[in-house]
Backbone as CSV, one residue per row, in Angstrom:
resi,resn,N_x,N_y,N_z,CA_x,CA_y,CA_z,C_x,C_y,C_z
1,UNK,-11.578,-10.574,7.254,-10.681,-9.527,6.773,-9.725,-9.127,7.895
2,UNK,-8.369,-8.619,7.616,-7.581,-8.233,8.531,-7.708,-6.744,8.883
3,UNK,-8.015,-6.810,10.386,-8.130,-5.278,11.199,-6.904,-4.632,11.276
4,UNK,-6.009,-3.927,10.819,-5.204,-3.402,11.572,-5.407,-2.543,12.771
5,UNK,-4.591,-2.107,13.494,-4.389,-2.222,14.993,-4.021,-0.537,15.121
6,UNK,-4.349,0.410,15.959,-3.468,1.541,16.362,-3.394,2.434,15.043
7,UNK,-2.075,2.628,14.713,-2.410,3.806,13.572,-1.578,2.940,12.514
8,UNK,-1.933,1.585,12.392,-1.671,0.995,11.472,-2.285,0.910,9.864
9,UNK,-2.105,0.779,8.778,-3.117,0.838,7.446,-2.604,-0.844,6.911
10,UNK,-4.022,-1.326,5.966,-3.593,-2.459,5.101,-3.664,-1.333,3.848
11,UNK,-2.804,-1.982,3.086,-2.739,-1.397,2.020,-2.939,-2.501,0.586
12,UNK,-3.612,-2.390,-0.407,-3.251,-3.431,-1.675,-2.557,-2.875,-2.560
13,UNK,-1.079,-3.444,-2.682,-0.442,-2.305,-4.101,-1.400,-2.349,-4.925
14,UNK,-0.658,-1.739,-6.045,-1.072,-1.683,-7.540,-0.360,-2.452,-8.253
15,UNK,-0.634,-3.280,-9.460,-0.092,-4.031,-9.956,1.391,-3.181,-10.812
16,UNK,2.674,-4.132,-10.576,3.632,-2.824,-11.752,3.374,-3.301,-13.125
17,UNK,3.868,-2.446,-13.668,3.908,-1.595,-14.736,4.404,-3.044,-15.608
18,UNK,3.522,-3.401,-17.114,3.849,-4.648,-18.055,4.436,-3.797,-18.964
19,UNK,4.337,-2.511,-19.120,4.372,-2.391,-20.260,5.463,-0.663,-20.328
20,UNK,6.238,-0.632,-21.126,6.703,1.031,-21.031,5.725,2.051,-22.192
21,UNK,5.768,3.275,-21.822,5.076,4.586,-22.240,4.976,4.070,-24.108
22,UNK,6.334,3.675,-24.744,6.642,3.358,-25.901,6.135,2.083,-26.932
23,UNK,5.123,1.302,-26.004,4.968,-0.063,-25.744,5.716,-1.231,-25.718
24,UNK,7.286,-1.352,-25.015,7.729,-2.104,-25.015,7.306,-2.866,-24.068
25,UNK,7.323,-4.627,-23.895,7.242,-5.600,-22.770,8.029,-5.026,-21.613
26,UNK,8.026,-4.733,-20.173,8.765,-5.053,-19.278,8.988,-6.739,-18.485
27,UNK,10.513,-7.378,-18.564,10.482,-8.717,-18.301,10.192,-8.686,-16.379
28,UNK,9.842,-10.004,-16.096,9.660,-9.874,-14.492,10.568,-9.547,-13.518
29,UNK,11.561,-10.058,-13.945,13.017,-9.571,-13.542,13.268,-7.974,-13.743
30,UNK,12.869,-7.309,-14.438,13.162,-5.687,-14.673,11.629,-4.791,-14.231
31,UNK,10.721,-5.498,-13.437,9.822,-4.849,-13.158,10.332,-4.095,-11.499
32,UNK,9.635,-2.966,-11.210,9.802,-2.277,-9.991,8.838,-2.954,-9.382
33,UNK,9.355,-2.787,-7.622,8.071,-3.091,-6.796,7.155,-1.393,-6.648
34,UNK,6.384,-2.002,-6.810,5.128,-0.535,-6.889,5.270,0.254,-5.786
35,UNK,4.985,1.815,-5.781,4.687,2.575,-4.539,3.681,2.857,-4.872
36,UNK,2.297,2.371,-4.893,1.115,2.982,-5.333,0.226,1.678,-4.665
37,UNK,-0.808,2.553,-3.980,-1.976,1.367,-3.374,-2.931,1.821,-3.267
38,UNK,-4.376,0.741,-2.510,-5.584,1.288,-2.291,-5.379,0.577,-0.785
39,UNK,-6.329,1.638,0.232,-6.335,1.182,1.634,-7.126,0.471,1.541
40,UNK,-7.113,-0.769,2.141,-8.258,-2.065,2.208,-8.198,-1.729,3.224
41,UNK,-7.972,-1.366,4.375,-8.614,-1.192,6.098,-7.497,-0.350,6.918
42,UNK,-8.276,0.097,7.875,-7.157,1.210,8.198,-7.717,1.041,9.914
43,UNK,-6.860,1.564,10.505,-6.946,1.198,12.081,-7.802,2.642,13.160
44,UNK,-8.112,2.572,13.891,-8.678,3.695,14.852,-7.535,4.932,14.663
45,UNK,-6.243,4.600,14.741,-5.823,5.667,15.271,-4.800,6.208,16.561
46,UNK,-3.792,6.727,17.092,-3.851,6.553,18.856,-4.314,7.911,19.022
47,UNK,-4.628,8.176,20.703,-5.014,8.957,20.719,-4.052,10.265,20.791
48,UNK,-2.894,10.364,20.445,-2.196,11.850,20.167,-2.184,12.018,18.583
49,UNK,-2.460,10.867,17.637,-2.541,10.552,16.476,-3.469,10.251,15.380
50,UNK,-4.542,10.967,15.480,-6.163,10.519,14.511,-5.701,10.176,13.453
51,UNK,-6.572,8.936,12.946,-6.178,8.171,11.666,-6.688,9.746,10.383
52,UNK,-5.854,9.565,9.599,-6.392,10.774,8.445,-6.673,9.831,7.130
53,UNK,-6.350,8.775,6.904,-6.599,7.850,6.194,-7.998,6.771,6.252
54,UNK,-8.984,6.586,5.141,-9.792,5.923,4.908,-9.831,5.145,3.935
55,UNK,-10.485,4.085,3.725,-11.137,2.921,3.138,-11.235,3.216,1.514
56,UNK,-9.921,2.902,0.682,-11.001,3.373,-0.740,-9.776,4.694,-0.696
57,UNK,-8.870,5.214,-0.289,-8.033,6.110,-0.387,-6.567,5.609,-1.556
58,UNK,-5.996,6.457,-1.896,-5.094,6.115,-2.974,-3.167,6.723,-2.390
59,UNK,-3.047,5.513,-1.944,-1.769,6.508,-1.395,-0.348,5.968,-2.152
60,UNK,0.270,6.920,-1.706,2.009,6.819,-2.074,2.480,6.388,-1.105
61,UNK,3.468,5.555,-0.954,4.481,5.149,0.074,5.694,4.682,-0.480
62,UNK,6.758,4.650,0.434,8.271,4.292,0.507,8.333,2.705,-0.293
63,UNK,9.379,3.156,-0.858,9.673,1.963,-1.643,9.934,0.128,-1.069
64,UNK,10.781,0.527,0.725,11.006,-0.362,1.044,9.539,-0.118,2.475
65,UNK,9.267,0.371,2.733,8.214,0.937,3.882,7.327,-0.603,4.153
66,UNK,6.808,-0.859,5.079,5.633,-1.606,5.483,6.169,-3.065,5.418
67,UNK,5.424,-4.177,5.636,5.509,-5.219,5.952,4.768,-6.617,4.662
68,UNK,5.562,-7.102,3.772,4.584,-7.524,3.290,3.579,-8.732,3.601
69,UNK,2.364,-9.444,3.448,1.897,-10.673,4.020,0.860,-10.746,2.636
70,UNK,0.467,-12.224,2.893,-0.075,-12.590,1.891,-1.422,-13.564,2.991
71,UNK,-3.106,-12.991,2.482,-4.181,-13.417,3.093,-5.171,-13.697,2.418
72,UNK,-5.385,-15.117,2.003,-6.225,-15.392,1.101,-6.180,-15.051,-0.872
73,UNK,-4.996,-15.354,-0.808,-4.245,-15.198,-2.195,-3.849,-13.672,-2.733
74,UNK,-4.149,-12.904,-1.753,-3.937,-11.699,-2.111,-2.976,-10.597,-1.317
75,UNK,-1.860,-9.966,-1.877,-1.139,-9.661,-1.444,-1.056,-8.456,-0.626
76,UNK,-0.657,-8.161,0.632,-0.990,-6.409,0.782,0.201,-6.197,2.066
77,UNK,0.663,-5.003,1.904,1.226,-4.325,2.975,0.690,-3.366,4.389
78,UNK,1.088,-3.859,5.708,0.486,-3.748,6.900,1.833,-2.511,6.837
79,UNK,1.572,-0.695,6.882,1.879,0.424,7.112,1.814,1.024,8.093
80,UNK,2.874,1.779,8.786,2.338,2.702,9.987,1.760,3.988,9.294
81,UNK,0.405,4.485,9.537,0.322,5.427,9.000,1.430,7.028,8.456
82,UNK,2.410,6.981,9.463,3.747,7.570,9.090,4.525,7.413,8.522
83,UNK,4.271,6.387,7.612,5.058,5.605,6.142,4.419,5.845,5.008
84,UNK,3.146,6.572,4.625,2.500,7.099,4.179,3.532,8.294,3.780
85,UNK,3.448,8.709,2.545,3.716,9.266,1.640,2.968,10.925,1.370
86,UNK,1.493,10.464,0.644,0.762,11.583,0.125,-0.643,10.296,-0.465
87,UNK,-1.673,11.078,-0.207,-2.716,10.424,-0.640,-3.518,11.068,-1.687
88,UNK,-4.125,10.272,-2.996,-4.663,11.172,-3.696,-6.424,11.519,-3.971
């Protein structure tokens, strides 16, 4: 599994949205990239900076924010914890 580093977070989006409120199809081309994830691993921290984020947390972030990479078929964004949004 990938460690992030310092006050770094992995994050796994959430899948977007197939479908609208009304049940229409959304096509792939008209889908948003998600701001919604679960932390898959989160880093120590520095020390003027304690990590406030854990394992299993539900956060919001910036639309263009973080880094994306792909590890073992699965997709996730490497965050500075200050790209963090609001967690729920």
């Amino acid at each position: 599994m990938i460690k992030p580093l310092a006050d770094r977070v992995l994050v796994e989006p959430k899948e977007a949205e197939t479908k609208t409120a009304s049940g229409l199809f959304i096509p792939d081309s008209a889908k948003e990239k998600p701001q919604q994830g679960v932390v898959a691993a989160a880093g120590p921290g520095k020390k003027d900076e304690p990590m406030e984020l854990a394992v299993g947390d539900v956060v919001v972030y910036g639309k263009y924010a973080g880094t994306e990479i792909e590890f073992e078929g699965k997709k996730y964004l490497i965050l500075k914890q200050s790209e963090i949004l609001a967690k729920f």
